[in-house]
VEXKOLKOL-977144 format. One line per 4 residues: their letters; for each residue x, y, z of C-alpha. Coordinates in pm, 1 decimal. Example, Ala and Ser with C-alpha at 12.3 -4.5 7.8 and 13.67 -1.06 7.14 Angstrom:
2
as	1230.0,-450.0,780.0 | 1367.0,-106.0,714.0
***
This chain:
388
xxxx	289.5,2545.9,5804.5 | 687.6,2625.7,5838.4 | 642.6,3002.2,5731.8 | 415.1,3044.8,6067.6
xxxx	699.5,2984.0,6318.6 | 886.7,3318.9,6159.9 | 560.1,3523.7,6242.8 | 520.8,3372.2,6565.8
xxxx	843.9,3473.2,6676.1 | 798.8,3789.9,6545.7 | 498.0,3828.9,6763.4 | 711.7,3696.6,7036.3
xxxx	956.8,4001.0,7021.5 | 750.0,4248.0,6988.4 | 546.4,4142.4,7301.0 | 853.4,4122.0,7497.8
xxxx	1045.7,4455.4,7383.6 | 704.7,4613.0,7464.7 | 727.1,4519.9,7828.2 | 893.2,4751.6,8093.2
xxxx	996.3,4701.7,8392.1 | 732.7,4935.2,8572.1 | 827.2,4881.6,8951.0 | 1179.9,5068.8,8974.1
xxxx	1171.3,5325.8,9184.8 | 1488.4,5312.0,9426.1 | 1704.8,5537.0,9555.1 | 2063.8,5590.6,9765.2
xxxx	2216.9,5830.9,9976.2 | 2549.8,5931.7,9952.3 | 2706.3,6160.5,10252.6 | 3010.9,6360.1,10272.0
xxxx	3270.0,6585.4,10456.4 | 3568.8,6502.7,10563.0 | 3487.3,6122.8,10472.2 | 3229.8,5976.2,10226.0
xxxx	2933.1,5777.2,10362.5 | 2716.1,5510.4,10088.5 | 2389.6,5448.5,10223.9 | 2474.2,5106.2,10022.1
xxxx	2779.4,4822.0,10093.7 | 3083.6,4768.7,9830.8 | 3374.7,4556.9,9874.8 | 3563.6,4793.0,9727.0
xxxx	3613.3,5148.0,9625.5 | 3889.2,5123.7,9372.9 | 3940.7,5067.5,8992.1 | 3702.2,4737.1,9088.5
xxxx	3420.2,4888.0,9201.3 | 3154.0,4777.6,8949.2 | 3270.1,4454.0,8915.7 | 3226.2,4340.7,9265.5
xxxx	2876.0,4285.8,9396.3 | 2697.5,4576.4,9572.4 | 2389.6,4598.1,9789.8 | 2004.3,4688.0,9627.4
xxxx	1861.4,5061.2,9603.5 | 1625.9,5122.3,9840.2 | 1298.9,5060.2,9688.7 | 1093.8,5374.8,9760.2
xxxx	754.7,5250.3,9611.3 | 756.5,4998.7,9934.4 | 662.9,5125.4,10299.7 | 964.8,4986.1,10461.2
xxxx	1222.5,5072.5,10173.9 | 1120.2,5420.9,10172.2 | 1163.0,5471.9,10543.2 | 1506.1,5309.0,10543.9
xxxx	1619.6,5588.9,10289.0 | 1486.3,5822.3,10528.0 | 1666.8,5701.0,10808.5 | 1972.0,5712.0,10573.6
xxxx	1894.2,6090.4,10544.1 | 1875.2,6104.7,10892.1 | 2198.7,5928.1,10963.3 | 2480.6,6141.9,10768.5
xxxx	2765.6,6190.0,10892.0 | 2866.2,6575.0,11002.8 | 3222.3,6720.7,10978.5 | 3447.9,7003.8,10883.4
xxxx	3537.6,6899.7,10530.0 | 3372.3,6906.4,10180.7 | 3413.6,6591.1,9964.5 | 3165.3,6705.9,9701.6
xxxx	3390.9,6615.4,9410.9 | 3434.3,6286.8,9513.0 | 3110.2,6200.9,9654.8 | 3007.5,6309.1,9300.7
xxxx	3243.1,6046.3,9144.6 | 3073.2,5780.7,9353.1 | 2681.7,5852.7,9246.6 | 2798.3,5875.6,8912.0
xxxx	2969.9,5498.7,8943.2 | 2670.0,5432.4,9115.6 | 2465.3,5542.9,8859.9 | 2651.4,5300.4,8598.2
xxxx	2613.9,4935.6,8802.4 | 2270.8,5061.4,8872.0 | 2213.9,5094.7,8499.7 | 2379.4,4705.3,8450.5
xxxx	2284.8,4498.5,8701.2 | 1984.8,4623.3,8840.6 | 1767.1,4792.6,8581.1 | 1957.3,4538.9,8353.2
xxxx	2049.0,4786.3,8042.5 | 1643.0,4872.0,8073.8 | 1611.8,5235.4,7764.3 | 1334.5,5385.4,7938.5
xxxx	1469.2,5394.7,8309.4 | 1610.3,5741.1,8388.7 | 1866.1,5858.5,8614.8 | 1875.1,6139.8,8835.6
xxxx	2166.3,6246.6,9113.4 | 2051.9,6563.8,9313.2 | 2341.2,6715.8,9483.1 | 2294.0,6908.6,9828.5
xxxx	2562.8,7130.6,9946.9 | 2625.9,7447.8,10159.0 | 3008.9,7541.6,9999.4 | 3284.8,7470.1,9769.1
xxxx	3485.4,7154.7,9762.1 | 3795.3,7169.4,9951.4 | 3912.0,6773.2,10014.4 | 3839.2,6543.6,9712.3
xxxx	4166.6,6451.1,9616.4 | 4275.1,6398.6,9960.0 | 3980.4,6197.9,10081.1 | 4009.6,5993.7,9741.6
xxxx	4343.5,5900.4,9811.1 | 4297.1,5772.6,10130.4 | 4007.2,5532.9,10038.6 | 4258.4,5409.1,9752.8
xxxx	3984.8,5547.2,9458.0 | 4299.2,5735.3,9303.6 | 4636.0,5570.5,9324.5 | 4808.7,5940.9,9291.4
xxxx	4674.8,6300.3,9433.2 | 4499.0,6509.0,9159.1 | 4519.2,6859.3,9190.6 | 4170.5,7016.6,9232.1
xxxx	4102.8,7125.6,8844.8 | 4222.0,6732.4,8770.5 | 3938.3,6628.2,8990.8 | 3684.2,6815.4,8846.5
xxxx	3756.6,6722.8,8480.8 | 3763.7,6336.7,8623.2 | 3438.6,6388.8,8784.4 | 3259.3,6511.6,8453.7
xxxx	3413.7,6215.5,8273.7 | 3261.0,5983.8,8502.9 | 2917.0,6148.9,8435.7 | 3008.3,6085.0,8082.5
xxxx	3028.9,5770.7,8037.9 | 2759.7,5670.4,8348.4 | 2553.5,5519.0,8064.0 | 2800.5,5390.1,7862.5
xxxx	2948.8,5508.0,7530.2 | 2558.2,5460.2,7287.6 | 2324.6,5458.5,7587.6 | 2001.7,5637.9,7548.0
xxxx	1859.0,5695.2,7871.5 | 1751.7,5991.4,8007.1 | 2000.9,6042.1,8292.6 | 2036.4,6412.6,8453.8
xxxx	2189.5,6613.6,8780.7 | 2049.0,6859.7,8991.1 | 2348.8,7103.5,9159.9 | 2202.6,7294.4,9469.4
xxxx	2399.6,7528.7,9652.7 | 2256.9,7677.1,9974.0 | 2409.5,8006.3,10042.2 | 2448.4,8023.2,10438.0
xxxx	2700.3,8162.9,10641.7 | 2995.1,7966.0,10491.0 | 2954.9,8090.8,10140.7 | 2833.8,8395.1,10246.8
xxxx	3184.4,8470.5,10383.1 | 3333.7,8378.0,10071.9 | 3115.5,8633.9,9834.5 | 3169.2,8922.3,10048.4
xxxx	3397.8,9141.7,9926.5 | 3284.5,8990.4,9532.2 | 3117.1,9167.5,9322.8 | 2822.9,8978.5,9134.1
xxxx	2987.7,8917.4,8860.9 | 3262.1,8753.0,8993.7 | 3048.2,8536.8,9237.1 | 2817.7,8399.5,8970.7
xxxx	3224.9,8350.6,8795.8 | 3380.5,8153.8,9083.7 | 3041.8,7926.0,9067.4 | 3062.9,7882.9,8773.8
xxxx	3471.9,7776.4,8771.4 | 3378.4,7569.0,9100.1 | 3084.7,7411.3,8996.5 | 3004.8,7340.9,8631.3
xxxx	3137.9,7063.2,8652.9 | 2836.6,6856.6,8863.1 | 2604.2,7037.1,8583.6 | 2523.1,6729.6,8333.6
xxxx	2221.8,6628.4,8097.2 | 2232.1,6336.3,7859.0 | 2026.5,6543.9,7621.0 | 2341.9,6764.8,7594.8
xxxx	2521.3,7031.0,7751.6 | 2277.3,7303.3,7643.0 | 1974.5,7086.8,7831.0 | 2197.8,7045.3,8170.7
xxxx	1978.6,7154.8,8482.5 | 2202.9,7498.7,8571.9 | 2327.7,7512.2,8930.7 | 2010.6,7631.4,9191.8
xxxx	2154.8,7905.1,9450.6 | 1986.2,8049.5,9702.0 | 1978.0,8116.2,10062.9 | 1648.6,7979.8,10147.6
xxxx	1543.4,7577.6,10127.5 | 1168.4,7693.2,10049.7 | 1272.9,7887.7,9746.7 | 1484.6,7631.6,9630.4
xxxx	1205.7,7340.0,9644.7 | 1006.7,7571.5,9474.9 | 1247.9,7614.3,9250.0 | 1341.3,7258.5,9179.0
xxxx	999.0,7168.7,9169.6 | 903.3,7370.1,8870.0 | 1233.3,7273.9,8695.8 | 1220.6,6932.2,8747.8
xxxx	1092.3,6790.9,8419.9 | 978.8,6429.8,8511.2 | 670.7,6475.5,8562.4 | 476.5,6196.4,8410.5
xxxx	122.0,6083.2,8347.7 | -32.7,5735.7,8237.6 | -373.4,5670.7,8117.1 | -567.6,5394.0,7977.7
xxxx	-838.6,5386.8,7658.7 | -1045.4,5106.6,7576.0 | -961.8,4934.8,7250.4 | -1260.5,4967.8,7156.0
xxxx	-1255.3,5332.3,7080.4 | -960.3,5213.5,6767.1 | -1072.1,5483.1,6467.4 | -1152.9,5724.7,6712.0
xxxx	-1078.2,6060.1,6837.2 | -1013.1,6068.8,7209.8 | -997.7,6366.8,7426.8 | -825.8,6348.7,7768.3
xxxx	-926.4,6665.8,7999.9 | -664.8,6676.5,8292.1 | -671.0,6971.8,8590.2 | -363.5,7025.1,8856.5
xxxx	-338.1,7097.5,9220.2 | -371.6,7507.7,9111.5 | -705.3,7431.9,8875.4 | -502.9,7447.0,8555.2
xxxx	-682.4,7260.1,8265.2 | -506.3,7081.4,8005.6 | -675.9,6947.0,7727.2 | -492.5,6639.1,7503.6
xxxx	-670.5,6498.3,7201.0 | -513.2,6253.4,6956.0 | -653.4,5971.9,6732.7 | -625.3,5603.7,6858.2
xxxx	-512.5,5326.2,6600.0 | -417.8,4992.8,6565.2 | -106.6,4812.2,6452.3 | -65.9,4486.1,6397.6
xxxx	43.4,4414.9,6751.6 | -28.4,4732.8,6926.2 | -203.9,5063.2,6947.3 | -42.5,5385.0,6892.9
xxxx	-202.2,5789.2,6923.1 | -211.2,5951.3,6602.9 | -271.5,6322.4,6491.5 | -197.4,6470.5,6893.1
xxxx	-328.0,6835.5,6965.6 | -251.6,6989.3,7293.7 | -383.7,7235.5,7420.7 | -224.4,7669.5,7460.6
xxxx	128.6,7624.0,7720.6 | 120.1,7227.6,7714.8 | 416.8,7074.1,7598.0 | 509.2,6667.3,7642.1
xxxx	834.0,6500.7,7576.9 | 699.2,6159.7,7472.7 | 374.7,5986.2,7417.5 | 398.0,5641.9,7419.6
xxxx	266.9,5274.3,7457.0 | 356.0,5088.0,7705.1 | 270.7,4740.7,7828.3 | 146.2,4782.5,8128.5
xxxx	-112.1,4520.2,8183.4 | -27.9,4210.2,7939.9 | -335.1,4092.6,8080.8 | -573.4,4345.0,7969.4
xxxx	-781.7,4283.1,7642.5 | -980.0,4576.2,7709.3 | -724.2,4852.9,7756.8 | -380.5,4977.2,7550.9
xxxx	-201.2,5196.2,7796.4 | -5.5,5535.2,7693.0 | 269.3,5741.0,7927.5 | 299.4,6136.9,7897.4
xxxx	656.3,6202.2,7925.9 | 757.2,6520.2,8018.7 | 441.4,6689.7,8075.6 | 453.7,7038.5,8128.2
xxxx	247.3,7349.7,8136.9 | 391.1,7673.3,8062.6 | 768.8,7503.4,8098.3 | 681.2,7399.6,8438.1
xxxx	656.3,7031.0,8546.3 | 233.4,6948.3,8547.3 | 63.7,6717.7,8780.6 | -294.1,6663.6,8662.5
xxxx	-489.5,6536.0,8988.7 | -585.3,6155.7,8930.2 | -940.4,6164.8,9053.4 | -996.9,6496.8,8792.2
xxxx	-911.6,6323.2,8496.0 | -1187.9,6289.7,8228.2 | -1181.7,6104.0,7936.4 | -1406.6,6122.2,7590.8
xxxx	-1457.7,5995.8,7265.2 | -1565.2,6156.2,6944.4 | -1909.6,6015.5,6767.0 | -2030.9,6223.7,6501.3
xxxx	-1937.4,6598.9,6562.6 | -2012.2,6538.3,6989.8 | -1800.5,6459.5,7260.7 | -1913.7,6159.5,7451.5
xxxx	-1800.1,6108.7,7836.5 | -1605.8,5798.7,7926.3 | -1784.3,5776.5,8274.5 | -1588.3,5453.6,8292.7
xxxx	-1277.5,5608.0,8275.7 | -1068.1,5537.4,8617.5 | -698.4,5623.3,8654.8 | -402.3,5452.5,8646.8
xxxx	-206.2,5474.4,8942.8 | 124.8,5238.6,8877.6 | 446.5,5421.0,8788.1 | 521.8,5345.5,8424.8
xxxx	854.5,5498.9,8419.1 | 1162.0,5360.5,8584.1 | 1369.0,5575.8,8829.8 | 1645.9,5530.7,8975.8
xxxx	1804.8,5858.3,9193.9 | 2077.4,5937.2,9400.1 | 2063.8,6238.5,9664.9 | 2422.7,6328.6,9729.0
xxxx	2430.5,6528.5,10065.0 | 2659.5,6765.4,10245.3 | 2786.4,6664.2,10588.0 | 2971.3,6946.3,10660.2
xxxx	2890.1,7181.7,10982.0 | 2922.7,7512.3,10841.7 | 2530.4,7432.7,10720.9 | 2458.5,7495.1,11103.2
xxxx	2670.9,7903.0,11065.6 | 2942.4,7998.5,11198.4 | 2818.4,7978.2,11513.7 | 2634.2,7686.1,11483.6
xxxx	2295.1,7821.0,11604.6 | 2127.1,7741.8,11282.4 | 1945.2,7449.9,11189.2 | 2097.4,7423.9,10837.7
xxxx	2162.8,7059.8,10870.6 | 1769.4,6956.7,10955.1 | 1639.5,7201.1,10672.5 | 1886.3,7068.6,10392.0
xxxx	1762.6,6730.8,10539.5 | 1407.0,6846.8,10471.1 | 1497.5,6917.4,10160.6 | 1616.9,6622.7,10073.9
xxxx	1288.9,6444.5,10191.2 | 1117.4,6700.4,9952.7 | 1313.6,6566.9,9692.1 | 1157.7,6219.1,9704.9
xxxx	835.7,6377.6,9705.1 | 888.3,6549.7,9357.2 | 995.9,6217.3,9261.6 | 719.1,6061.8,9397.0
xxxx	500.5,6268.1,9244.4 | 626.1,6262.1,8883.6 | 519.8,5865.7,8884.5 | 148.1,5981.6,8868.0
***
């Protein structure tokens, strides 16, 4: 009887490093010009930071959690300054006791800052000091090369999560001033000089998100939108269908058709896809088990990571989704088959946003302000999206 308890705690582990932590979805807001605004409390902002207590994400898969980052959106403070550097250094830190004490060290949640800005950073260092974040004024190239290090080592020295940033420039009236007597070549120069340093992908340098410039906010959702690569998809087959060849049939928003078939089997303790064909232009990142009903004895669960059609995000609409099995040489319908609707990936984002009122011109007749705040509304949407 002694050689059971061995397999029984086996069992035991495997159960519980199959479970995930499927309802974080929370988000911050950091502000800045000529100070830095948190949408969340610390006690401190110096060397101590993560080691005091800070107050919870907002939790944007509630009602009340995703108006209050809203209103946090709404509330940013304007000025004449840009902080980006150091706002920057903040999400990143952010990022980190996120990582720790919230999501607890979770592999599979992923990280995202999106940073919103109309110009170049002119009061890091400065603004910094006075908050008592740097002890000493660094020059500007100093702060730059600090703020990549902190991006660095936001999941610690052998973390594997997928943790990325999003640079977005809007060219108004400010920057506009500063390209004008630039050539092309040296704009897209002084950009890059300015602003490589916010560009950062876990994956590696090569997979960083490159910096999104333009001077319209509906050409850069656009944009982001087909860049983003989050998008996601879970589905459920019945056990039952172990040995067989399943076919999932999935159609977007624009009546694109994706086609996914794979082979389910079972392990000892789970079920994994086997033998997975896709269909001409689909790529995934991942395809995976997870345990997203412990309660189920009728259903294994699998998350598309990644899912993309012709290198563009793809969001299959629920309600469209078919699902079949192979008997024989047919295809038989599922017409079971409903969707899944939870989030299966955890997400945790920051939207860093520029205070500054040069976003209104240099008159300030321009409603640069409200539209980058639009924006950044948008952003939660693509996000919202990508947990479908």
């Amino acid at each position: 009887m002694k050689n059971i308890y061995p397999l029984v705690l086996l069992a035991a582990m495997l159960t519980s490093c199959a479970t995930t932590n499927i309802n974080l979805f929370r988000g911050d807001v950091i502000g800045f010009s000529d100070e830095v605004q948190t949408s969340y409390t610390t006690q401190t902002r110096g060397w101590l930071m993560n080691m005091k207590s800070q107050s919870d994400p907002y939790d944007i898969g509630k009602v009340e959690g995703k108006k209050a980052m809203e209103t946090a959106i709404n509330n940013v403070k304007r000025g004449e300054n840009t902080a980006a550097y150091y706002a920057m250094e903040l999400a990143a830190e952010r990022v980190k006791y996120i990582r720790k004490k919230v999501a607890k060290k979770d592999p599979q949640t992923r990280y995202y800052i999106f940073l919103l800005t109309d110009g170049l950073d002119n009061a890091s260092p400065e603004t910094a000091k006075h908050d008592k974040r740097v002890l000493f004024t660094r020059t500007h190239n100093q702060y730059k090369k600090r703020l990549h290090r902190k991006l660095r080592f936001a999941m610690g020295l052998f973390g594997k999560n997928k943790f990325e940033v999003y640079p977005i420039l809007y060219e108004g009236d400010d920057i506009e001033k500063t390209r004008k007597n630039m050539s092309n070549e040296q704009y897209e120069r002084m950009l890059a000089d300015e602003m490589d340093c916010f560009r950062y992908s876990s994956e590696g340098k090569d997979k960083a998100p490159q910096l999104l410039h333009e001077d319209d906010y509906e050409r850069i959702f656009k944009h982001l939108k087909e860049t983003f690569n989050s998008s996601s998809f879970t589905f459920k087959v019945p056990k039952s269908y172990a040995g067989k060849e399943i076919r999932m049939n999935f159609v977007d928003g624009n009546g694109k058709e994706v086609v996914i078939t794979a082979k389910l089997k079972k392990k000892i303790f789970s079920y994994v896809l086997k033998d997975i064909h896709l269909s001409n232009g689909c790529t995934i990142g991942n395809l995976r088990s997870v345990n997203l009903y412990p309660n189920d004895y009728m259903n294994t669960y699998f998350v598309i990571e990644d899912f993309k059609l012709n290198e563009k995000a793809y969001y299959p609409i629920e309600n469209k989704v078919k699902q079949e099995y192979k008997y024989e040489n047919s295809w038989v319908l599922n017409s079971e088959y409903t969707s899944v609707t939870e989030a299966a990936i955890n997400t945790y984002f920051v939207i860093v946003m520029d205070g500054s009122r040069s976003l209104d011109g240099l008159n300030h007749d321009k409603d640069g302000f409200k539209e980058e705040q639009r924006m950044a509304r948008n952003i939660i949407k693509i996000l919202e999206e990508s947990h479908h």
